[in-house]
N, C-alpha and C positions, 0 to 999 in steps of 0.2 A: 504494500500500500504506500504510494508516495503523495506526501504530506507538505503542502504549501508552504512556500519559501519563506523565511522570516529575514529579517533586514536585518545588516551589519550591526547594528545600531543593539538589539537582542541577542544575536549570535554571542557578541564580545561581552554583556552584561552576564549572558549564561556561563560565559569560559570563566570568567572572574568568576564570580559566585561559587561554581563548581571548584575552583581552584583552593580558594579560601573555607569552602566547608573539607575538602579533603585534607586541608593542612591543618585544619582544627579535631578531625576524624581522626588522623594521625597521632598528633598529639595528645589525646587522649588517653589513645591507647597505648602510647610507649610510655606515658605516664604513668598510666596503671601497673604497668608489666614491671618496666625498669625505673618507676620511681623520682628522676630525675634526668631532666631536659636542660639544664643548663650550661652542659658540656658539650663541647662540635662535637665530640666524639659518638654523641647518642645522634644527633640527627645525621650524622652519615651513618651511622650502623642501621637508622631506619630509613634510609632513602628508597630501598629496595620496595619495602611498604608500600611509601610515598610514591611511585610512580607507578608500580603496577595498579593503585589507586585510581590515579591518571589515565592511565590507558583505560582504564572500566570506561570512562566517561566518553573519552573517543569511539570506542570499540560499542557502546551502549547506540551513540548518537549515529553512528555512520548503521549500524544493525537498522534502527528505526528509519530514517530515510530510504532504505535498501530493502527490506524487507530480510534479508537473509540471514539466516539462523548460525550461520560460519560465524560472524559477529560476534555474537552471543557468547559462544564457545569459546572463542580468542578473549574476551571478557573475564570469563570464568578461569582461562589458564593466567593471562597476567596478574588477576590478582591473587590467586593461591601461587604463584611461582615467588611475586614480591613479598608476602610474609613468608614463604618457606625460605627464600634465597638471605631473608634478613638474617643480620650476625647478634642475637640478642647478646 
């Protein structure tokens, strides 16, 4: 099913938005696990997280304009690879 174009203008408010709730998403949860975020050394050990996070939201939005289910799945692998790849 393809679904009507939205303008730049929405695209880039959705990218931000998506951007800033996964880096709050993230944060939470290496907070919870390891406690403390205050060190580089925690936010590279979860970056792996952080982007296969990322990719869900590509991989989500390119499925829905596309119709196909490949998406989805590429969805599902980035983000269980980015918590499994991370170095707690």
């Amino acid at each position: 099913m393809i679904t009507p174009m939205t303008t730049p203008k929405e695209t880039a408010k959705g990218i931000f938005s998506y951007v800033i709730a996964v880096l709050v998403v993230v944060v939470i949860i290496s907070f919870i696990i390891s406690g403390d975020m205050t060190s580089l050394e925690r936010w590279y050990k979860w970056s792996p997280a952080f982007l296969g996070l990322m990719m869900v939201g590509a991989f989500h939005y390119m499925g829905s304009k596309s119709g196909s289910v490949r998406f989805q799945v590429f969805a599902v692998v980035s983000v269980t690879l980015g918590f499994v790849c991370h170095d707690p």
